[in-house]
TORMIVEX-394482 format. One record per residue: x, y, z of N, C-alpha, C in turn. Coordinates in steps of 0.2 Angstrom, whole numbers, padded with zeros to 4 digits, always signed. Atoms other than C-alpha are relative to their C-alpha. Last residue first. Layout:
residues N
XYZXYZXYZ/...
END
This chain:
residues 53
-0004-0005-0002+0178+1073-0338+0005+0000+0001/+0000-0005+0004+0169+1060-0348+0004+0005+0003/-0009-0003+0002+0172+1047-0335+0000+0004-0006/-0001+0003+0007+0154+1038-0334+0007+0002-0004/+0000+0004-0003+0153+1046-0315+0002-0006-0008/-0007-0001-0004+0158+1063-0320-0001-0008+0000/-0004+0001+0003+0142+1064-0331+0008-0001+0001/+0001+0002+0007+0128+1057-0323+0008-0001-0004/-0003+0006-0004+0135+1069-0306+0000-0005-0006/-0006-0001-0002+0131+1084-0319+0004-0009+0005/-0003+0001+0006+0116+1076-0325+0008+0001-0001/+0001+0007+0002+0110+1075-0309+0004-0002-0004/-0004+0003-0003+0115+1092-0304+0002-0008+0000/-0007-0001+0004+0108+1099-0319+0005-0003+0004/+0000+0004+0008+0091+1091-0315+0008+0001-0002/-0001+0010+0000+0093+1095-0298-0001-0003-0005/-0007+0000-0003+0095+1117-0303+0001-0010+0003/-0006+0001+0006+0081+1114-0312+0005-0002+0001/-0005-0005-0002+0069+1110-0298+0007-0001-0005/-0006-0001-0001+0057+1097-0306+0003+0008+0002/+0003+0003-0007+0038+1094-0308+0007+0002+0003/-0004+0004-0002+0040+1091-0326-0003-0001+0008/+0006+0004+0002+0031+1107-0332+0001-0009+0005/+0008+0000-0004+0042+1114-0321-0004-0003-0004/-0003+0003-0006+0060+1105-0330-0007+0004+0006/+0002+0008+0002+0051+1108-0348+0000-0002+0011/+0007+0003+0003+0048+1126-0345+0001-0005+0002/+0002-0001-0006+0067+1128-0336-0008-0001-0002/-0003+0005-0004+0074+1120-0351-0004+0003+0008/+0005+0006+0002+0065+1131-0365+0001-0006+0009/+0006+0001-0002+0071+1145-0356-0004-0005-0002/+0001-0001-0007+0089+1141-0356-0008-0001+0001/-0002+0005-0002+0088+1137-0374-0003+0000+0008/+0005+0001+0003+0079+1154-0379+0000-0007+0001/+0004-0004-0002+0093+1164-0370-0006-0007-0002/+0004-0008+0003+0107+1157-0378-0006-0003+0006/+0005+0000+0006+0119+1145-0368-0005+0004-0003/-0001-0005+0007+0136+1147-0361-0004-0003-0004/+0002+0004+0006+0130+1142-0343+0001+0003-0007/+0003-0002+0005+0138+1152-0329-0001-0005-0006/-0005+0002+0007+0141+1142-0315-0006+0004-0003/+0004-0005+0008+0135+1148-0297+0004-0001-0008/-0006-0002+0005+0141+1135-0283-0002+0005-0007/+0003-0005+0007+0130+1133-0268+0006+0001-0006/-0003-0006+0002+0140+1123-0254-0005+0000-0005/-0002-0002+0006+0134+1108-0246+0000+0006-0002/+0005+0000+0005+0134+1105-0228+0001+0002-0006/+0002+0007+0003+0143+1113-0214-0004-0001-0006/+0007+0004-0001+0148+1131-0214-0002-0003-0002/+0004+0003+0004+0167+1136-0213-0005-0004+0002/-0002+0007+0001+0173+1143-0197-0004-0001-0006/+0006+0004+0004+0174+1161-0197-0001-0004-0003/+0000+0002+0006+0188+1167-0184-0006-0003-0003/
END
């Protein structure tokens, strides 16, 4: 059998945002210095922790 592998999971969410948004948001987060995906993660934990969800 195939044990579940340690450590964090990858999660693929679709974003229900236009095209034009998206890319601005991935510009800003390289100009920046940043990996998008830890930006949305941040934000994502950011928002759970202030109890909006």
């Amino acid at each position: 059998m195939a044990a579940t592998p340690k450590g964090p999971q990858k999660v693929k969410i679709d974003y229900n945002i236009d095209k034009p948004t998206y890319d601005d948001f991935i510009r800003q987060c390289t100009k920046k210095g940043y990996s998008p995906n830890i930006v949305v993660e941040r934000q994502m934990k950011k928002f759970i922790e202030t109890g909006q969800i």
